[in-house]
mmJSON file of the N, C-alpha and C atoms, coordinates in Angstrom:
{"data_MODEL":{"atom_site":{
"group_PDB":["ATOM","ATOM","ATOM","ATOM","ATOM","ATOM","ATOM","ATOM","ATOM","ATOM","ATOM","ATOM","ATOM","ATOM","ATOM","ATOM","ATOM","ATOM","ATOM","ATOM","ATOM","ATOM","ATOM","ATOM","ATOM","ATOM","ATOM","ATOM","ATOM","ATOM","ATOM","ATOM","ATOM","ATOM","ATOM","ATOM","ATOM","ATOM","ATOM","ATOM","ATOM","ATOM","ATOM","ATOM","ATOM","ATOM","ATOM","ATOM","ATOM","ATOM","ATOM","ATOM","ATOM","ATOM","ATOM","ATOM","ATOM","ATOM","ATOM","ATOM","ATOM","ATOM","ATOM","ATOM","ATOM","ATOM","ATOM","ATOM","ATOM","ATOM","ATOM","ATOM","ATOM","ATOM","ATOM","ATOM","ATOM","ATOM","ATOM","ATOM","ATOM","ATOM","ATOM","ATOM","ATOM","ATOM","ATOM","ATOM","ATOM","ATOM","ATOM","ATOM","ATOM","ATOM","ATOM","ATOM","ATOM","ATOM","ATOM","ATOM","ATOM","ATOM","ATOM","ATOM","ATOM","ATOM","ATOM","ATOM","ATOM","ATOM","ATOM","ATOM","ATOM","ATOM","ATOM","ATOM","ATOM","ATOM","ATOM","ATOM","ATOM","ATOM","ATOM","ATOM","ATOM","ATOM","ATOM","ATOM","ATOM","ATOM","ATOM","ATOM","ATOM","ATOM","ATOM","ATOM","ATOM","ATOM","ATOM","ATOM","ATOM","ATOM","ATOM","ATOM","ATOM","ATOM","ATOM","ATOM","ATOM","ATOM","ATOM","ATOM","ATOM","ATOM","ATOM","ATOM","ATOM","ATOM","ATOM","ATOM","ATOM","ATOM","ATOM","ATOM","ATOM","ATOM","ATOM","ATOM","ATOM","ATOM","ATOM","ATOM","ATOM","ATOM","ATOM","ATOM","ATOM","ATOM","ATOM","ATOM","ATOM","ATOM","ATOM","ATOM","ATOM","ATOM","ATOM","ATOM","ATOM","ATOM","ATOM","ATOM","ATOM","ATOM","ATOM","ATOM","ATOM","ATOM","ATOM","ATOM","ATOM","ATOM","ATOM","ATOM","ATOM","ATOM","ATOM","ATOM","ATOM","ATOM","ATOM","ATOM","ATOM","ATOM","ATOM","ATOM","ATOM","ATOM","ATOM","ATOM","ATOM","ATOM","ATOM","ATOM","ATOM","ATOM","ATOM","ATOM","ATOM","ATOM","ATOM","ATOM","ATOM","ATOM"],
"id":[1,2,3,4,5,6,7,8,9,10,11,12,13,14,15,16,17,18,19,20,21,22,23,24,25,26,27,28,29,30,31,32,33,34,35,36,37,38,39,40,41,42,43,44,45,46,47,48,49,50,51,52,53,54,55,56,57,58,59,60,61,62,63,64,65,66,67,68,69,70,71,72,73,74,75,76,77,78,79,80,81,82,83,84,85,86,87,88,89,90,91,92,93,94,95,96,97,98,99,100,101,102,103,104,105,106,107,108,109,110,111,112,113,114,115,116,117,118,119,120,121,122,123,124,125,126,127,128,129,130,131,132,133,134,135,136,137,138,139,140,141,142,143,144,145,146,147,148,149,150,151,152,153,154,155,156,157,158,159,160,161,162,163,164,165,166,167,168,169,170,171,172,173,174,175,176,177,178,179,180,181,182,183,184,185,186,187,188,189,190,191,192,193,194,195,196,197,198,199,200,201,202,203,204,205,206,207,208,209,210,211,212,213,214,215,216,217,218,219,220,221,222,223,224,225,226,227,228,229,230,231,232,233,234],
"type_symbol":["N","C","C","N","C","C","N","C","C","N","C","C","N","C","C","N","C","C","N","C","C","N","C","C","N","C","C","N","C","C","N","C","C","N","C","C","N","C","C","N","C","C","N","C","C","N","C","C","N","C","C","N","C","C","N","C","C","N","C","C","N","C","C","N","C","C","N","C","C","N","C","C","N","C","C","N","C","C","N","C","C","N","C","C","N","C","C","N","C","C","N","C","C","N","C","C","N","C","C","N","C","C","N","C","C","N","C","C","N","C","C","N","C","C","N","C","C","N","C","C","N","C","C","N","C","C","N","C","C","N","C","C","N","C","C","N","C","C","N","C","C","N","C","C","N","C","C","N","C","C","N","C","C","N","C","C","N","C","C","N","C","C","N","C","C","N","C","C","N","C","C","N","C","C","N","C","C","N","C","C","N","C","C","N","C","C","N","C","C","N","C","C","N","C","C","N","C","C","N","C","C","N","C","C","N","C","C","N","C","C","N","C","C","N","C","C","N","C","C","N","C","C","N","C","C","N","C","C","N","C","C","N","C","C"],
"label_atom_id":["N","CA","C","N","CA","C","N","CA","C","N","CA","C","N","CA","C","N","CA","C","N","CA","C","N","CA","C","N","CA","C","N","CA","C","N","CA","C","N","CA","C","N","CA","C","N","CA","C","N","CA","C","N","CA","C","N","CA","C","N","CA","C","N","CA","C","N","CA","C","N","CA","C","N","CA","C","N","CA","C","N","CA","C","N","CA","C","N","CA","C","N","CA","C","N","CA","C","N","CA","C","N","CA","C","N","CA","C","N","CA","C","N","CA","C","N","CA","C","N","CA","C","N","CA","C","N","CA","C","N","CA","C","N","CA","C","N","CA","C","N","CA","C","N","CA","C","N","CA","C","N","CA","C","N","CA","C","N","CA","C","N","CA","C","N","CA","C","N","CA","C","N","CA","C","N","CA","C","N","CA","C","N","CA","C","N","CA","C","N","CA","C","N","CA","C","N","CA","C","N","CA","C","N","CA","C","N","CA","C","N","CA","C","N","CA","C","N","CA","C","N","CA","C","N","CA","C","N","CA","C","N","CA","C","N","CA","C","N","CA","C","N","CA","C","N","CA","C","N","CA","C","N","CA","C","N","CA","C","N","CA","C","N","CA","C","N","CA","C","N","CA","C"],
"label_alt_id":[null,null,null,null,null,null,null,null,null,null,null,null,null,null,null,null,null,null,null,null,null,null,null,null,null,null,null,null,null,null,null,null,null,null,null,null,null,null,null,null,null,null,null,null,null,null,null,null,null,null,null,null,null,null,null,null,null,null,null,null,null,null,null,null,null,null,null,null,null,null,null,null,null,null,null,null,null,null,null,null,null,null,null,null,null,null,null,null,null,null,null,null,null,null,null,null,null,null,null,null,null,null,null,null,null,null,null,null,null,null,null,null,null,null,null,null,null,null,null,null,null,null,null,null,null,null,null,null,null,null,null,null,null,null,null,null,null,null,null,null,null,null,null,null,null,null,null,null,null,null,null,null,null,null,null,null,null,null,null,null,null,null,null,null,null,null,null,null,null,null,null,null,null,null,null,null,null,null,null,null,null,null,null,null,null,null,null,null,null,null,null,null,null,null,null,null,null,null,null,null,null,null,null,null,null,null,null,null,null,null,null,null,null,null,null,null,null,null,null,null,null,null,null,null,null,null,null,null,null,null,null,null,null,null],
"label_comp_id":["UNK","UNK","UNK","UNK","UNK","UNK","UNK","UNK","UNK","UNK","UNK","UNK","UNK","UNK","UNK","UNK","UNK","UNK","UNK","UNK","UNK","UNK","UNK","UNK","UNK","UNK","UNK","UNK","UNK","UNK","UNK","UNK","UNK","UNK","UNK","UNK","UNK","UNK","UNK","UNK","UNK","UNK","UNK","UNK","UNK","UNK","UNK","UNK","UNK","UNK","UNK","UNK","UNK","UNK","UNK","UNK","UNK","UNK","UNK","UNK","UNK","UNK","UNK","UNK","UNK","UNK","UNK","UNK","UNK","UNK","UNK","UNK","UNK","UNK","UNK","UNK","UNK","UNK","UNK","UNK","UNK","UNK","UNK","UNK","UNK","UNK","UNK","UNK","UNK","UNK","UNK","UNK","UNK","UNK","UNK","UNK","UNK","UNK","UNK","UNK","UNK","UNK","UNK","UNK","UNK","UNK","UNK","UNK","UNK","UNK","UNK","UNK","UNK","UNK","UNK","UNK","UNK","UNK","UNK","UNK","UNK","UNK","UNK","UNK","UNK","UNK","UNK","UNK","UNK","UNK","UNK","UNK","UNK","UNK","UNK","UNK","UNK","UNK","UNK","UNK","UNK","UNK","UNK","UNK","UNK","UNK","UNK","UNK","UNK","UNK","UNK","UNK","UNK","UNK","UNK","UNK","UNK","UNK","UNK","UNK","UNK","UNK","UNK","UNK","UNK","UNK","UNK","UNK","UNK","UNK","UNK","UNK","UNK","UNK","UNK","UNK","UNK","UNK","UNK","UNK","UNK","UNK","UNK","UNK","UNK","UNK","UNK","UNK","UNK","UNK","UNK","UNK","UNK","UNK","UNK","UNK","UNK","UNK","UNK","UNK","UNK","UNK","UNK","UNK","UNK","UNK","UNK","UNK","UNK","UNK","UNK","UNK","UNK","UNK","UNK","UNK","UNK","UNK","UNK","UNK","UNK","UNK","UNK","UNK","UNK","UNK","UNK","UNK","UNK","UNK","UNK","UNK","UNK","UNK"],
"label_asym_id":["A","A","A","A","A","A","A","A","A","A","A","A","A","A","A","A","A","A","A","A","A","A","A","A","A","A","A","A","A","A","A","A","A","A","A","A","A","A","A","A","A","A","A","A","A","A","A","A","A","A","A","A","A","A","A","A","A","A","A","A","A","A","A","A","A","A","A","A","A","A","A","A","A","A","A","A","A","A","A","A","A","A","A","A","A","A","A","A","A","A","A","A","A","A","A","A","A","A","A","A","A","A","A","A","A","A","A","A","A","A","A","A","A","A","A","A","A","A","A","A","A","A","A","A","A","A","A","A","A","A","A","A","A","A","A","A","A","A","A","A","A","A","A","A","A","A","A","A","A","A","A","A","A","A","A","A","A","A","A","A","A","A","A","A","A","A","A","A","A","A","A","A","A","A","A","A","A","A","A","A","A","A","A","A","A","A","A","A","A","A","A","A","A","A","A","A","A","A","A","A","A","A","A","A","A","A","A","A","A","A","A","A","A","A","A","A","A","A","A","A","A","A","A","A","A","A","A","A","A","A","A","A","A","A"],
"label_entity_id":["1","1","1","1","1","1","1","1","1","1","1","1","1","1","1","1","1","1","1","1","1","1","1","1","1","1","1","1","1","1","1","1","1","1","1","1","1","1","1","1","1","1","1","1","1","1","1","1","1","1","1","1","1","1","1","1","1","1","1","1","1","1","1","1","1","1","1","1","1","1","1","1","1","1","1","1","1","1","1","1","1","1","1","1","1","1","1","1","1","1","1","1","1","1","1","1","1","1","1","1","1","1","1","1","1","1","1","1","1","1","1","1","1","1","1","1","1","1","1","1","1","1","1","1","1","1","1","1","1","1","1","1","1","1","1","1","1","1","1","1","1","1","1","1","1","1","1","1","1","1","1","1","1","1","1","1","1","1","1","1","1","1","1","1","1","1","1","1","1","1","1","1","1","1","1","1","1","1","1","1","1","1","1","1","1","1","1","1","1","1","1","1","1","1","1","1","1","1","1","1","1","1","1","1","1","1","1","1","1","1","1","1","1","1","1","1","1","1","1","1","1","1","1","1","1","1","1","1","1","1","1","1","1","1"],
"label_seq_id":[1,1,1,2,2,2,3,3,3,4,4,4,5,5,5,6,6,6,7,7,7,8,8,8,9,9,9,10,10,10,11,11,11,12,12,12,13,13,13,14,14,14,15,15,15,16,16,16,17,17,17,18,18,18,19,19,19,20,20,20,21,21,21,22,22,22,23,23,23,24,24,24,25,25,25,26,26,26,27,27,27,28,28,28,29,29,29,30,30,30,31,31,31,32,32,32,33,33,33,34,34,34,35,35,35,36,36,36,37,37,37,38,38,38,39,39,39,40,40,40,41,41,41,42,42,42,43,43,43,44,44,44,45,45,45,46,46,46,47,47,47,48,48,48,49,49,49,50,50,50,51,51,51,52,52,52,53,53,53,54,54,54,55,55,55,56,56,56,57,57,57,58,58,58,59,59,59,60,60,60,61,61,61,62,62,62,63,63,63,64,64,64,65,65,65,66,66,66,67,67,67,68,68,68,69,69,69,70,70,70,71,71,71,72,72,72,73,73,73,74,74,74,75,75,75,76,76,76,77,77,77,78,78,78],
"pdbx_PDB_ins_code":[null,null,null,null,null,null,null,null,null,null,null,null,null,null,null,null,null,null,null,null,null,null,null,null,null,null,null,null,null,null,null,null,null,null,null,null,null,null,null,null,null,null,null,null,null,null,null,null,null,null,null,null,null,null,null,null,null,null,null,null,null,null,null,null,null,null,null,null,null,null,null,null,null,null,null,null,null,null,null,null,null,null,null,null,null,null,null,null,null,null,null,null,null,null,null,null,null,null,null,null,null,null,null,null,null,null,null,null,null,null,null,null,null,null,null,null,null,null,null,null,null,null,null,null,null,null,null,null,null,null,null,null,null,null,null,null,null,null,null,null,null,null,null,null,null,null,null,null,null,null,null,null,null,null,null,null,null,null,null,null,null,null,null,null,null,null,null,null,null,null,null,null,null,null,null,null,null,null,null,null,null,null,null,null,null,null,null,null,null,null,null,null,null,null,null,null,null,null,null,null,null,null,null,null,null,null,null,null,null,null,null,null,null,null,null,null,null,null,null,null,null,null,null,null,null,null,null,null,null,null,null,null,null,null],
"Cartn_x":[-6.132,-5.972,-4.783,-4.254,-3.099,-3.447,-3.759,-4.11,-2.964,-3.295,-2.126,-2.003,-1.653,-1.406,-1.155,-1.775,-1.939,-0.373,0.923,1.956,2.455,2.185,2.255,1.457,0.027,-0.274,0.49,0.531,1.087,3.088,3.353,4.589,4.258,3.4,3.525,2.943,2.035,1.626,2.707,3.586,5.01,5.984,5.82,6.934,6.209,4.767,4.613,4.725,4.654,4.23,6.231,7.144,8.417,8.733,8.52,8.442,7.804,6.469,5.684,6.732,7.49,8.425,9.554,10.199,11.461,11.183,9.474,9.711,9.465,8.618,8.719,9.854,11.036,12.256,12.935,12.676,13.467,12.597,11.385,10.875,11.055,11.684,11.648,13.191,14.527,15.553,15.687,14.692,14.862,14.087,13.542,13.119,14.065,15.01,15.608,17.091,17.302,18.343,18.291,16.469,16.081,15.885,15.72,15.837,17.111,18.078,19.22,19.684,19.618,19.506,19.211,17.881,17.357,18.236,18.709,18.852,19.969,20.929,22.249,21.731,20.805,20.836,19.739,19.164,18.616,19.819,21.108,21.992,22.685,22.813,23.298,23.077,21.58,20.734,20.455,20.981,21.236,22.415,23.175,24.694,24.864,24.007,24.274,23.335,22.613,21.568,22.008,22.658,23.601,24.708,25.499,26.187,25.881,24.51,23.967,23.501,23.046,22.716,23.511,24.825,26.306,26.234,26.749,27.487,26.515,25.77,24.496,24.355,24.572,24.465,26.134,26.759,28.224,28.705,27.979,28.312,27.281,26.25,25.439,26.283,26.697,27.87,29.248,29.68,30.938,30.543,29.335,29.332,28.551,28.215,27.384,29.021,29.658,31.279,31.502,31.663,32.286,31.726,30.622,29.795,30.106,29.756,30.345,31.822,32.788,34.285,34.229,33.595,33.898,33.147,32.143,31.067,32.033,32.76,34.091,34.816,35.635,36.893,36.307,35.157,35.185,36.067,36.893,37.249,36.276,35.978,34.774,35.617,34.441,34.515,33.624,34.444,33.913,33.15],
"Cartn_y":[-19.136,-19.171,-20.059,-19.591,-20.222,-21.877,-22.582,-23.778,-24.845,-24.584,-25.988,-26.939,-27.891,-29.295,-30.042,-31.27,-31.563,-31.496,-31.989,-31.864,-30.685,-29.441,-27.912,-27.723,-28.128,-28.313,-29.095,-30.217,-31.003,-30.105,-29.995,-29.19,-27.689,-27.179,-25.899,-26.522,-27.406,-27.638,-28.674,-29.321,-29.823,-28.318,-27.841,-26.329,-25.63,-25.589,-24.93,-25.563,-27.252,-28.089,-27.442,-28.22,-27.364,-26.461,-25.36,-23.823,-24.134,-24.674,-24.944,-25.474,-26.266,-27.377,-26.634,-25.746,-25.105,-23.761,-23.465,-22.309,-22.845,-24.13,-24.634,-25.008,-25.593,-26.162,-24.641,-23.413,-22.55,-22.076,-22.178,-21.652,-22.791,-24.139,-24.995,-24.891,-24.386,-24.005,-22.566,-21.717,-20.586,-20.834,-21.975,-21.72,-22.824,-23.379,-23.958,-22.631,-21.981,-20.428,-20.155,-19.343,-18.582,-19.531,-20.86,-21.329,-21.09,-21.552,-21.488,-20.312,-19.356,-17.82,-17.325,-17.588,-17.722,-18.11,-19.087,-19.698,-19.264,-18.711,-18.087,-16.633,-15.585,-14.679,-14.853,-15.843,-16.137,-16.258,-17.23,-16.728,-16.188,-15.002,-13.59,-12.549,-12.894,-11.965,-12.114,-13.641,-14.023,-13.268,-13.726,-13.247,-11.904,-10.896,-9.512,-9.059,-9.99,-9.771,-10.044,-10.952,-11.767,-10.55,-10.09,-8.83,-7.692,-7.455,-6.57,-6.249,-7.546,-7.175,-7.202,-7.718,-7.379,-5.975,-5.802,-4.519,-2.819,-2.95,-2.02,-1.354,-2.473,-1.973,-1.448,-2.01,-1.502,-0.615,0.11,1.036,2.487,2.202,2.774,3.716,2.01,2.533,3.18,2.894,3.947,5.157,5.288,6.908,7.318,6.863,7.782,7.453,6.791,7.149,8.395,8.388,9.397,10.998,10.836,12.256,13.067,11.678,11.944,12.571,11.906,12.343,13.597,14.073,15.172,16.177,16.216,16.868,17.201,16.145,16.54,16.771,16.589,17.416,18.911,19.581,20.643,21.894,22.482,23.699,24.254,25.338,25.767,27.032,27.867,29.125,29.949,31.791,32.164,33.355],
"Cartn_z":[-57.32,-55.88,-55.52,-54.026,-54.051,-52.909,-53.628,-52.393,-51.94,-50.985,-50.461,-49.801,-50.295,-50.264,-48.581,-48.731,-47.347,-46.704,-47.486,-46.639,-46.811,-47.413,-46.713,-45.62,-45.222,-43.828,-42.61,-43.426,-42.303,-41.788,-42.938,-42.345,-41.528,-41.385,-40.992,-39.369,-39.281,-38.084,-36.788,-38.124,-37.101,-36.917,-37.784,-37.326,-36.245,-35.912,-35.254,-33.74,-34.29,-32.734,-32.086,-32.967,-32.942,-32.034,-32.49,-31.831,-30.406,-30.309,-28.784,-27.919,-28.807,-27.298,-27.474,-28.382,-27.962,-26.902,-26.826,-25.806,-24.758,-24.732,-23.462,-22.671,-23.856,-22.841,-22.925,-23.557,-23.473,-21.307,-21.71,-20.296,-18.95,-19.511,-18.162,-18.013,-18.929,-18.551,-18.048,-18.187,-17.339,-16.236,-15.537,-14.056,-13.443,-14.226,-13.361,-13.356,-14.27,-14.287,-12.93,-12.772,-11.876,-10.883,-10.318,-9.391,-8.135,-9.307,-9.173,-8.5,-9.31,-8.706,-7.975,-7.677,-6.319,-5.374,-5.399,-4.424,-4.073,-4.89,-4.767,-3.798,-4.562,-3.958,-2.323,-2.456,-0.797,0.298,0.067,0.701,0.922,-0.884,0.332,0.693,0.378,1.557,2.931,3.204,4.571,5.188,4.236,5.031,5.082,3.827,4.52,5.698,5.958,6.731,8.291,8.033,9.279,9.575,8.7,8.923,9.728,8.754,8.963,10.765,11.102,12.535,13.746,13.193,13.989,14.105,12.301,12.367,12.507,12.92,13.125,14.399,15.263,16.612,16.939,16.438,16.803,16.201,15.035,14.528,15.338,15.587,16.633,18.128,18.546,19.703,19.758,18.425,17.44,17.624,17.238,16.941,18.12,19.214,20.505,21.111,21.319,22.227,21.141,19.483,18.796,19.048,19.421,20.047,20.893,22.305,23.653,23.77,22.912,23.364,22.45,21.347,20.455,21.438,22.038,23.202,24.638,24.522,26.378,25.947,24.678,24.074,23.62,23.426,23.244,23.558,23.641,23.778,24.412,26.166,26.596,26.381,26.007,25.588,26.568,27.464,27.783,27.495],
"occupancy":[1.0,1.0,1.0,1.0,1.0,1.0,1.0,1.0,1.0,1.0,1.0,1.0,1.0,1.0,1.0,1.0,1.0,1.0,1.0,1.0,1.0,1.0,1.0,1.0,1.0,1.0,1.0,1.0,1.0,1.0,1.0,1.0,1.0,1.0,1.0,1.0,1.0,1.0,1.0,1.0,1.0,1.0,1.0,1.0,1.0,1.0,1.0,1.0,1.0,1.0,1.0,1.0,1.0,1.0,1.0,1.0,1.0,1.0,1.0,1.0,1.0,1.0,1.0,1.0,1.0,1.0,1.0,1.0,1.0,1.0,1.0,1.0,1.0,1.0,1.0,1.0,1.0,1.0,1.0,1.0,1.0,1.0,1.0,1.0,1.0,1.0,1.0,1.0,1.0,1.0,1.0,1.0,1.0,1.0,1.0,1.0,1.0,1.0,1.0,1.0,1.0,1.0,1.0,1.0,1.0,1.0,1.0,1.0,1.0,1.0,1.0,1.0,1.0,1.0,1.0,1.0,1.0,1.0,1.0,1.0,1.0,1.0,1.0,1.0,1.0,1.0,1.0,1.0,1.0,1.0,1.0,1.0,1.0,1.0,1.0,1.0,1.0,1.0,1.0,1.0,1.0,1.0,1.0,1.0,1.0,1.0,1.0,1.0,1.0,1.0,1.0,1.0,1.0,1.0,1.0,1.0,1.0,1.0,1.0,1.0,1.0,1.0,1.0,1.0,1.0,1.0,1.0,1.0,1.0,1.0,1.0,1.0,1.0,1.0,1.0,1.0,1.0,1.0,1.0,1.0,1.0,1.0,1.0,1.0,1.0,1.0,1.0,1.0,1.0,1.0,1.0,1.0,1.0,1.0,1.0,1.0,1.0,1.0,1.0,1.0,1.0,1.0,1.0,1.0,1.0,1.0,1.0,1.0,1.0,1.0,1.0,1.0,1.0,1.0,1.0,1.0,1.0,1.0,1.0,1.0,1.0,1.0,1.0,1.0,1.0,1.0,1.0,1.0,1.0,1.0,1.0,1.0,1.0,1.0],
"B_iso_or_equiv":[0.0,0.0,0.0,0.0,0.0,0.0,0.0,0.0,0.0,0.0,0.0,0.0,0.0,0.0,0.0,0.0,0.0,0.0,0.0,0.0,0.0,0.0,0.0,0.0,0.0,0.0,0.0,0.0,0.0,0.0,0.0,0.0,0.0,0.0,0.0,0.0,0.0,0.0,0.0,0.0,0.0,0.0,0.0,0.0,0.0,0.0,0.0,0.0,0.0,0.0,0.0,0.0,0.0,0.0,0.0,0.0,0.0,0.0,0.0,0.0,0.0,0.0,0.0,0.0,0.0,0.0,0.0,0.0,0.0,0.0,0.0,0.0,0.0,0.0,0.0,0.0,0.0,0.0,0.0,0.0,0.0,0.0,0.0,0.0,0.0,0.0,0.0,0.0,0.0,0.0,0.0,0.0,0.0,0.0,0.0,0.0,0.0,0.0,0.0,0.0,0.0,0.0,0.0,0.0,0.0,0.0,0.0,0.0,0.0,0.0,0.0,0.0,0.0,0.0,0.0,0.0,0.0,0.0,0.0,0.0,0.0,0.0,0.0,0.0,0.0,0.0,0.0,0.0,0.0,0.0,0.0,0.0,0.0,0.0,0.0,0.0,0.0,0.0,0.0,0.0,0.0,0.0,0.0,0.0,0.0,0.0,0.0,0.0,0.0,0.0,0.0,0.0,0.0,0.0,0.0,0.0,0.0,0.0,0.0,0.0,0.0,0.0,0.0,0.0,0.0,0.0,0.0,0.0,0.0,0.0,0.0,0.0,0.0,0.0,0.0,0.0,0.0,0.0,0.0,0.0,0.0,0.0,0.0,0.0,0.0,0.0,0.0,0.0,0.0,0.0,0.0,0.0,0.0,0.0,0.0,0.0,0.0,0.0,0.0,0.0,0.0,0.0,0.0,0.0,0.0,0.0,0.0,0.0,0.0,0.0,0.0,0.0,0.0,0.0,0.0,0.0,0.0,0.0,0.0,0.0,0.0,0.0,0.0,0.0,0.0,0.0,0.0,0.0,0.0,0.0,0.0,0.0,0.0,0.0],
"pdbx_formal_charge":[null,null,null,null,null,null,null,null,null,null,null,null,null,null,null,null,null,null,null,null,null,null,null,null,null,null,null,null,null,null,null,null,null,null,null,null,null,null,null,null,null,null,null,null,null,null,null,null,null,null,null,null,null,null,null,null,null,null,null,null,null,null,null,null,null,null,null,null,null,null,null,null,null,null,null,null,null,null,null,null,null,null,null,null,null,null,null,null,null,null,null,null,null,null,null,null,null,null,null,null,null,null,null,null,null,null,null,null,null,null,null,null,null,null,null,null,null,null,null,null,null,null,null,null,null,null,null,null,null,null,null,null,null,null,null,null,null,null,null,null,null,null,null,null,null,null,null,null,null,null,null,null,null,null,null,null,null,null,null,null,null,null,null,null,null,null,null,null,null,null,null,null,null,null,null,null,null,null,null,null,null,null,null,null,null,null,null,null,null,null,null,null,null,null,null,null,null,null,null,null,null,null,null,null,null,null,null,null,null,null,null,null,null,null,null,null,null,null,null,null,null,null,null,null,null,null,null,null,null,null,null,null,null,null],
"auth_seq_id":[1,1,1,2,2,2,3,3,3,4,4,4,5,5,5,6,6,6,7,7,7,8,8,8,9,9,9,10,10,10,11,11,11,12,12,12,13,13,13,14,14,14,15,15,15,16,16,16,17,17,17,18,18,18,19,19,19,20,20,20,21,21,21,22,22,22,23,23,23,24,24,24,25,25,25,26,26,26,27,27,27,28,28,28,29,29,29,30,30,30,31,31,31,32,32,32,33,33,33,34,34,34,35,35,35,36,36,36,37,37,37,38,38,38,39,39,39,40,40,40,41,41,41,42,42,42,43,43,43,44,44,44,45,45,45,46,46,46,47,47,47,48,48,48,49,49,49,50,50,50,51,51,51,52,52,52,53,53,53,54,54,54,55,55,55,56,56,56,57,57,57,58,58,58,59,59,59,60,60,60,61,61,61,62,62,62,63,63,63,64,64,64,65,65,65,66,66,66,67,67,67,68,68,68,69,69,69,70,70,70,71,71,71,72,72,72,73,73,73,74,74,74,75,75,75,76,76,76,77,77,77,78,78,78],
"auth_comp_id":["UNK","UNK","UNK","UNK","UNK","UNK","UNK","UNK","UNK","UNK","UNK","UNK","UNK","UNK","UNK","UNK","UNK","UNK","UNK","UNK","UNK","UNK","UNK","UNK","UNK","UNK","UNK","UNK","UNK","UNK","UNK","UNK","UNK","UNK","UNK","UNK","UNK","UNK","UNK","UNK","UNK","UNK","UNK","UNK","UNK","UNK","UNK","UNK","UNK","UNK","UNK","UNK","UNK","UNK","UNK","UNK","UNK","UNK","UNK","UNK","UNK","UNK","UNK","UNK","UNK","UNK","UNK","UNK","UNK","UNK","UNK","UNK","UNK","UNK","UNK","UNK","UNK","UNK","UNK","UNK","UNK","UNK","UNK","UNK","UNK","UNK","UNK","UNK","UNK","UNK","UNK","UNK","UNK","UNK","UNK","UNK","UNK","UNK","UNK","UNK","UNK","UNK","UNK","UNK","UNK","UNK","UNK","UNK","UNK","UNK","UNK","UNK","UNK","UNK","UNK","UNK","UNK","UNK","UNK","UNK","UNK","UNK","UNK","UNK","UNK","UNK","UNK","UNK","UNK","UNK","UNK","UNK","UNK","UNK","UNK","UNK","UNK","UNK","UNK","UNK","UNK","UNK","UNK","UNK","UNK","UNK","UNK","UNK","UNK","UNK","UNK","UNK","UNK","UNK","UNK","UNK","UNK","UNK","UNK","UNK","UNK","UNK","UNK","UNK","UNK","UNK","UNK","UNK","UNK","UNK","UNK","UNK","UNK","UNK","UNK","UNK","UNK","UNK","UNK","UNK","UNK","UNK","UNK","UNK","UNK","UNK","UNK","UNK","UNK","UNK","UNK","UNK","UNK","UNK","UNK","UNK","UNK","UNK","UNK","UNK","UNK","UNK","UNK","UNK","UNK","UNK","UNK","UNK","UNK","UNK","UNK","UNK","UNK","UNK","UNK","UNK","UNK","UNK","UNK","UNK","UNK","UNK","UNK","UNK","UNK","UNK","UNK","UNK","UNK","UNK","UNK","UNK","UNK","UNK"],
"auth_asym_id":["A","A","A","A","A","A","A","A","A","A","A","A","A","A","A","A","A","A","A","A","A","A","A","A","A","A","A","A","A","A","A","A","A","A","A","A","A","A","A","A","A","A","A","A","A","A","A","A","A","A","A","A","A","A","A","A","A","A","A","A","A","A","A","A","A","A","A","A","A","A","A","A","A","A","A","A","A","A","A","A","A","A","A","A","A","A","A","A","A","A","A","A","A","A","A","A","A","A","A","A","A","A","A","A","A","A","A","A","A","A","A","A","A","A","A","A","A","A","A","A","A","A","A","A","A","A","A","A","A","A","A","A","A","A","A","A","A","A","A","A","A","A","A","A","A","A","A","A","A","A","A","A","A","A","A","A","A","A","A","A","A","A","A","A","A","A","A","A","A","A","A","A","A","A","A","A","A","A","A","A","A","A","A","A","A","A","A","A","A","A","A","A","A","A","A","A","A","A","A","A","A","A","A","A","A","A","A","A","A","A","A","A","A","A","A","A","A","A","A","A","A","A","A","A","A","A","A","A","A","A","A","A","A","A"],
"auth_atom_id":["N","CA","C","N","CA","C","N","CA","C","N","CA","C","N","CA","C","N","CA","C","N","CA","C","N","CA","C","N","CA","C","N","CA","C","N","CA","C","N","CA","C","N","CA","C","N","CA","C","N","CA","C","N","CA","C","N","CA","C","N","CA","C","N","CA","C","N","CA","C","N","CA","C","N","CA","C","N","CA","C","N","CA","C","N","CA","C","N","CA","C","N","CA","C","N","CA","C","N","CA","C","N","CA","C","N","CA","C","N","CA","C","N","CA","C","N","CA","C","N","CA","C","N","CA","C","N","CA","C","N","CA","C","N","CA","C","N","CA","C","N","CA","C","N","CA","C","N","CA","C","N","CA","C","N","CA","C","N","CA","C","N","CA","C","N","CA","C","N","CA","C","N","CA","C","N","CA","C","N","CA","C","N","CA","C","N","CA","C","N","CA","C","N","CA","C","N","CA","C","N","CA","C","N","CA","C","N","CA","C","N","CA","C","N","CA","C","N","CA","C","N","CA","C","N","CA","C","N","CA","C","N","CA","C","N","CA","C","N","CA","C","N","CA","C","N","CA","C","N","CA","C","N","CA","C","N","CA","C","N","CA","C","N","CA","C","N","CA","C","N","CA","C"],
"pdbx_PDB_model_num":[1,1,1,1,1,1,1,1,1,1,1,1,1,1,1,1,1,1,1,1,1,1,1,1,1,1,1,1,1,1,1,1,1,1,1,1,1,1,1,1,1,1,1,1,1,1,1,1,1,1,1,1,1,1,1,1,1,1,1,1,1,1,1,1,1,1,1,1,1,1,1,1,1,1,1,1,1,1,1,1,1,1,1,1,1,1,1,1,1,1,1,1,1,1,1,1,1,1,1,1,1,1,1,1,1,1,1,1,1,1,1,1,1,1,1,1,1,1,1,1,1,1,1,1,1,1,1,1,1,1,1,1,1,1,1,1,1,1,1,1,1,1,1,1,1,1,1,1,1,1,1,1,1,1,1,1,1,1,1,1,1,1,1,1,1,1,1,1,1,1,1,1,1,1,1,1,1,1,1,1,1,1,1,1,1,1,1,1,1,1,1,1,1,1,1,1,1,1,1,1,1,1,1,1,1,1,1,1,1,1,1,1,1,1,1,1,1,1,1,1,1,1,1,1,1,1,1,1,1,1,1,1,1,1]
}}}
């Protein structure tokens, strides 16, 4: 049988403690990534949002004048 020795235990249980804290700092540097990120794309979802409610209504009124004048420029046909 293959038995093994207390510091083959003791090494496999520091490799594993190891591994525990590299995914942890791998997972506490990705919420500060995605914090970050966040926080980037919160403002520019503001600003297209801020755009957005300018340019919406004035594009609205673009195209009911663009109607109206294509509707009185018609050519009347008898």
């Amino acid at each position: 049988m293959n038995e093994r020795s207390l510091q083959d235990i003791l090494e496999w249980v520091v490799l594993g403690l190891l591994i525990a804290v590299a995914v942890l700092v791998v997972l506490w540097v990705g919420g500060w990534l995605f914090t970050f990120l966040g926080a980037i794309l919160k403002g520019l979802a503001g600003f297209v949002w801020a755009l957005l409610r300018v340019l919406v209504p004035v594009l609205i009124v673009v195209a009911v004048v663009y109607f109206v004048l294509r509707f009185v420029q018609k050519p009347k046909t008898a």
